[in-house]
N, C-alpha and C positions, 0 to 999 in steps of 0.2 A: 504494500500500500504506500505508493509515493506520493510522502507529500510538499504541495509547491506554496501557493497561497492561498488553501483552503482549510486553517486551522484550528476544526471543529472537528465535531461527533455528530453533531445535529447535522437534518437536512444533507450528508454526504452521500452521494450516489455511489459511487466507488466502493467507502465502506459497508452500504445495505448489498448490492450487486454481490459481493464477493463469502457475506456470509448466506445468504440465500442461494448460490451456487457450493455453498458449502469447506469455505477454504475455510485456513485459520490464518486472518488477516497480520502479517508482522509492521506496522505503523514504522516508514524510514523519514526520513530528510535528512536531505545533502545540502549541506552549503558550500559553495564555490564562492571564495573571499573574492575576485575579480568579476563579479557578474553585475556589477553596476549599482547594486543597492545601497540608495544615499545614507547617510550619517543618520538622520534622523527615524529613516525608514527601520535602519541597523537595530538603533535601540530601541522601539517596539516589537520588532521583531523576536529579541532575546524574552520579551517578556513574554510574547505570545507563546514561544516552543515552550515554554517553560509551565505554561499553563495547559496548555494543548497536552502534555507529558504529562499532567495533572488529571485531566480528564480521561485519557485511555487509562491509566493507571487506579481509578474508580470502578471501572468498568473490568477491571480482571488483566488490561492490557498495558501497555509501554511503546515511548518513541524512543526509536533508536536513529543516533544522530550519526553522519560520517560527514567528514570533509573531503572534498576534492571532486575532482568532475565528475557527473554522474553517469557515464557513461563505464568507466572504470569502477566506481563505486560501488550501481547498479550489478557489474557484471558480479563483481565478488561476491556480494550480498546473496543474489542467485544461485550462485554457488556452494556456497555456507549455508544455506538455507535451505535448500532443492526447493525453492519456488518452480511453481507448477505457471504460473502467471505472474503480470504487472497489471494494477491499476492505478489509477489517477484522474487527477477532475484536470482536464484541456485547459490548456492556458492560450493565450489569442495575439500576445506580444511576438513580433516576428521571428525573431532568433529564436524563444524557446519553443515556439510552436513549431517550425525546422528543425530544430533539433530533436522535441519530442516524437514526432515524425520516423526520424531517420532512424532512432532508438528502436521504434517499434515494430519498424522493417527487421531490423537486425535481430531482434529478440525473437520473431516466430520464425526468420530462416533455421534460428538455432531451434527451434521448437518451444519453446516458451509462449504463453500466450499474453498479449498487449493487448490492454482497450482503454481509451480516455471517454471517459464519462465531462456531459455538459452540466457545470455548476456555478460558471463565474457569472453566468447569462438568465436571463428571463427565457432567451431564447437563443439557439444556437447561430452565431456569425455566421452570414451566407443563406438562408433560409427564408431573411425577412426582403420581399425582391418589390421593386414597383412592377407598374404595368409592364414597361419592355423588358423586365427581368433581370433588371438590374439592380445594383446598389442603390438604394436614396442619399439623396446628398442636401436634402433639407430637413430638419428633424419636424416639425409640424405633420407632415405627413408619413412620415415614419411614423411617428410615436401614435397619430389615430390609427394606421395599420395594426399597427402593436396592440390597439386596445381594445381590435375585435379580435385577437386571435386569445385563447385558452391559457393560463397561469395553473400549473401544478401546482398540488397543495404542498409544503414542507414536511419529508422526509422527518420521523422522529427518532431519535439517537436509540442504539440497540439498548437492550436491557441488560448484556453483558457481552464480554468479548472473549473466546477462545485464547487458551496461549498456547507457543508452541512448545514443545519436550524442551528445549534449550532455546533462550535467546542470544542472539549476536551480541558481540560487542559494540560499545556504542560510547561516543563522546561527549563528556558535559557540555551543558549547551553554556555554560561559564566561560570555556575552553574556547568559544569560537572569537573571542574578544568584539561582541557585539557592543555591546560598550563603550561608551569614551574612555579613553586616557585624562584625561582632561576632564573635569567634571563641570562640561557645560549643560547638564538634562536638565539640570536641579525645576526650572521651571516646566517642565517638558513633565516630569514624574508627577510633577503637582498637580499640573490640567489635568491628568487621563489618569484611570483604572485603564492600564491596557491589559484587559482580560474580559473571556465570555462572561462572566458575571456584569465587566461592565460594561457590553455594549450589549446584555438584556438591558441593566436598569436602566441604558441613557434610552433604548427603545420602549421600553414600557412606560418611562416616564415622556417621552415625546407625545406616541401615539395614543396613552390613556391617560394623562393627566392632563390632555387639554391645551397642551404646547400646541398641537397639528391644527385645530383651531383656527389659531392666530397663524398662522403659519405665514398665509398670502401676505401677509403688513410686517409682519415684525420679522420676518429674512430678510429684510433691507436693511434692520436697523443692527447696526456693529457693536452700541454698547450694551444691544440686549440679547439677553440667551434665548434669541428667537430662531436657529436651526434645530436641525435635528444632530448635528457632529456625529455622525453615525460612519460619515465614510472613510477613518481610518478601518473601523469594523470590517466594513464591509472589501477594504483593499485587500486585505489578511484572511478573508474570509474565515474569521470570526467570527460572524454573524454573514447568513448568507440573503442576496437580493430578493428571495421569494421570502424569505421572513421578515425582510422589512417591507415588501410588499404587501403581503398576507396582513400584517399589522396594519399600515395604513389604510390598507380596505377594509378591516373592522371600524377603522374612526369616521371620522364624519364631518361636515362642514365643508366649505370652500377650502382650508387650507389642503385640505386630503389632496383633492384635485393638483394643487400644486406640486405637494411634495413627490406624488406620482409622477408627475413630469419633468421631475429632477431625478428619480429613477431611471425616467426614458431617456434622458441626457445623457445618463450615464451609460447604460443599454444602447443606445447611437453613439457615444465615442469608441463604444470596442467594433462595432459593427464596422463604420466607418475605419478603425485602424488594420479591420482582418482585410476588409476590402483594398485598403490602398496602405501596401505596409513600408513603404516610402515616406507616409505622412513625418516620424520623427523627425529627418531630415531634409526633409522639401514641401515646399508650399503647396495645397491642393489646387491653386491659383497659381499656373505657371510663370504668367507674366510679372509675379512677384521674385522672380529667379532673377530681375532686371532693376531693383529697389538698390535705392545709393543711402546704405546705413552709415551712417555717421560713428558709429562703433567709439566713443570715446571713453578707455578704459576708468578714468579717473570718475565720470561723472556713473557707469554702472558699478562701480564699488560704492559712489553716497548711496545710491539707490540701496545696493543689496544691506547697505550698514544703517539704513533709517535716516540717513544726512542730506534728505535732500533741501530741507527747508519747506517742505510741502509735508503741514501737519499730517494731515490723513493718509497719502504714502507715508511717510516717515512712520507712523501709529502702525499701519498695517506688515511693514517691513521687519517693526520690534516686535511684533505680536508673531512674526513665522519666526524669527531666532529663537525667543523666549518656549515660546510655546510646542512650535512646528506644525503650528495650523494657521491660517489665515482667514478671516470672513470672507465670504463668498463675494458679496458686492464690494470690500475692498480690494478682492484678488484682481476685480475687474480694473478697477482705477490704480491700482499699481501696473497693471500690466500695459494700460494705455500711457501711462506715464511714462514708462518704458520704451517703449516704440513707438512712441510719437511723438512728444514733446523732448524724449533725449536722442531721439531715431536711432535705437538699439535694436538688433536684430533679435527677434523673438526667440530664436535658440538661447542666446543667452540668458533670456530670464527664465525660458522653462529648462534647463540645466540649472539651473538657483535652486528653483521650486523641486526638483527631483531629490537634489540634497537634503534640502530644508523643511524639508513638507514629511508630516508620518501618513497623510494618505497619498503619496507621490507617486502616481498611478499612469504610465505610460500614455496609454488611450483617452484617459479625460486631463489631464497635464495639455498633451498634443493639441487634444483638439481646443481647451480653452485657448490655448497661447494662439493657435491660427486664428480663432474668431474674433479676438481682442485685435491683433493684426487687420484684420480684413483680410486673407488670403486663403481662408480654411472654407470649409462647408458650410453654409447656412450662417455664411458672417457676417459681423458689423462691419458696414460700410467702413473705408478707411478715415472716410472724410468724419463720423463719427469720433470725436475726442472727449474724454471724460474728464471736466475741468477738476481738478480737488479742491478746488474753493467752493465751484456751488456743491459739489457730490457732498462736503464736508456739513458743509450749509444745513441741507437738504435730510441726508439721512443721518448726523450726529448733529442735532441743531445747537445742544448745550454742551459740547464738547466734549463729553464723559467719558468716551471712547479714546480722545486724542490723549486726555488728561492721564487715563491707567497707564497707556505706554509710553507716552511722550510728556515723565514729569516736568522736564523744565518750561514746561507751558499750563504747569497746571492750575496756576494763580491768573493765567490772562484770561476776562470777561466772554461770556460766551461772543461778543460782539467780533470781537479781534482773532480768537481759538484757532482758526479755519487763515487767516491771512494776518499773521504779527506784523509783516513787513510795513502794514499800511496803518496800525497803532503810533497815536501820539507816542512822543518819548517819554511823556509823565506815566502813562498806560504799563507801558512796556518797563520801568524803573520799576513802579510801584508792585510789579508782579516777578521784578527779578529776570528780566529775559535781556540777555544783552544780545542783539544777532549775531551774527559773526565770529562771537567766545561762546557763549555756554549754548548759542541755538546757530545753526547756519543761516546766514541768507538764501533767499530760492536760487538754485544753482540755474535756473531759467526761467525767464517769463512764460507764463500761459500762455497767454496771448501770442507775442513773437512766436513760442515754440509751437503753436499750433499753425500757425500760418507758413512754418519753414516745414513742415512736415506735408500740408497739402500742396506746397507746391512741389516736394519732393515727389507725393504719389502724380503729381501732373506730367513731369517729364515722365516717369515709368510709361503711363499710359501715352505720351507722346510717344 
């Protein structure tokens, strides 16, 4: 039973499939220290194996950990084991689904039996087709397809699990140095129970206590706990997408409707990534392969460090160090700040966010960063720019957002919060903010920078 990022009991297809054919399942994972997973990703992760080993281990069973590629890994394991089969729930990112692939050529030549079961999905990639039987490349009508076709109900975790006469040996998941050196998590540990226990209760408490609700209003607003933060859960497969589905169509209200379609978002970014698996490195909008990024190193390090002098970037930039999550409608306006007022190429900042982020998720990572751009599927205009002074305005009107991460502004009037530059100097004394020393000035005008970016998209399209 290999597993990849689906680190549960519940709702596992792979695990029910194989005791229903009657094996006795041996739960592996392999870590491959070079397989891209960022810093932040790392250490949720060590907390997940570690719980996930908690969970089989209730049940009568154990994960067994190896290091190193699993191609080599797997084959030994096989072998020490006299595995009869490999299961696995399908992964959809292009390398590993290639490789899972080629594995499972090699393993029935040898005789052994391979199958990947669908679980990262509502629906399996490649299935959901338009009229001419193609991919969609608009999520609107994607996601109304999606909602006349069938949702399975959630797979309930066995009642117990088989061991085998002897188990393999196996490496503490301590041992894999998921962890910093450096003990930069401190706030990382403190936002999150990373464990099934807590992404039932953040779902029981979304979807039954009335958070879903409110959902449609209060997902705009950054200083309130109006998400659901469900999707590091659901990256780790922790908690799997038909159980937070299944959940929200018990609840009720306009906000259901919403969060549902933040489901389908998600469900269209892997769709979209099996389809065109170029998307990480190239624009789905070719003619953005012709964009003159202004790439200046100095101004994407304020950005990634919180320095730009744009409260609500700067709030939303300290809030992914700190924490390794970011608000949804601040990721947007970081991101447009990003590539268009500092005209940073979008790889850039979703390599940030891969590192920095605990749900750093290939396929919805991709596809936001294109949309923010204008060059992905179903995107914002480029001409679209998301100002942070009114966004700041607008969805943190009293500043309380800027004020948790961005204390050196925490004394300035809600009037000023959102734009100090443009505070009297008695204002700005009397709250302690001096630009320049303890707060940056804007490393760019809105305005100017918005204007140097559309005419940048003009010659492209010339």
């Amino acid at each position: 039973m290999w597993y990849h990022r689906d680190l549960r009991v519940h709702d596992h297809a792979p695990l029910m499939a194989a005791l229903e054919r009657g094996f006795t399942p041996v739960p592996v994972f392999v870590w491959t220290p070079d397989d891209g997973t960022g810093a932040a990703s790392r250490r949720w992760l060590h907390e997940a194996l570690g719980d996930l080993d908690a969970q089989l281990r209730a049940l009568g069973s154990r994960l067994t950990v190896r290091v190193g590629e699993p191609r080599e890994v797997l084959a030994g394991l096989i072998s020490e084991t006299g595995a009869k089969a490999v299961y696995w729930q399908e992964r959809h990112e292009p390398l590993p689904a290639a490789r899972d692939a080629a594995l499972a050529a090699e393993w029935k030549r040898g005789g052994v039996a391979a199958e990947a079961f669908e679980g990262d999905c509502l629906f399996r990639p490649g299935t959901v087709l338009n009229k001419a039987g193609g991919p969609f490349r608009v999520f609107t009508p994607f996601w109304r397809h999606c909602c006349e076709l069938p949702v399975g109900a959630p797979l309930p975790a066995p009642a117990s699990l088989p061991a085998p006469s002897a188990w393999p040996r196996s490496e503490s998941v301590e041992s894999l140095g998921l962890k910093p050196r450096i003990g930069w998590d401190a706030g990382l540990t403190a936002a999150w129970d990373m464990t099934r226990a807590g992404a039932l209760s953040r779902l029981k408490g979304f979807a039954e206590g009335g958070a879903i609700s409110k959902y449609a209003g209060a997902r705009d607003l950054p200083a309130v706990d109006g998400t659901s933060r469900l999707s590091p859960y659901l990256h780790f497969g922790q908690l799997s997408v038909r159980e937070a589905y299944a959940a929200a169509r018990r609840s009720g209200g306009e906000g259901r409707t919403r969060f549902l379609a933040e489901l389908g978002w998600r469900e269209f970014a892997r769709h979209l990534l099996f389809s065109f698996p170029e998307m990480p490195r190239r624009p789905l909008d070719p003619s953005f392969e012709r964009f003159s990024w202004a790439d200046n190193p100095e101004l994407a390090e304020a950005w990634r460090r919180g320095r730009t002098g744009m409260p609500l970037v700067d709030a939303g930039m300290r809030q992914l160090w700190e924490t390794g999550w970011m608000h949804n409608r601040v990721r947007m306006v970081v991101g447009s700040f990003l590539v268009k007022n500092l005209l940073t190429d979008w790889r850039v900042g979703a390599a940030w966010f891969m590192d920095t982020l605990v749900d750093a998720d290939m396929a919805q990572n991709t596809a936001g960063w294109q949309w923010v751009a204008g060059c992905g599927a179903d995107a914002a205009p480029y001409f679209r720019v998301f100002n942070p002074v009114l966004q700041g305005e607008k969805f943190d009107p009293e500043g309380d957002y800027v004020r948790r991460f961005v204390p050196e502004l925490a004394r300035l009037p809600a009037r000023w919060i959102h734009r100090p530059w443009e505070a009297p100097e008695a204002v700005l004394g009397a709250a302690g903010v001096r630009l320049g020393e303890n707060y940056p000035a804007p490393v760019v005008s809105p305005a100017l920078s918005r204007a140097r970016a559309l005419e940048a998209y003009a010659r492209m399209r010339r």
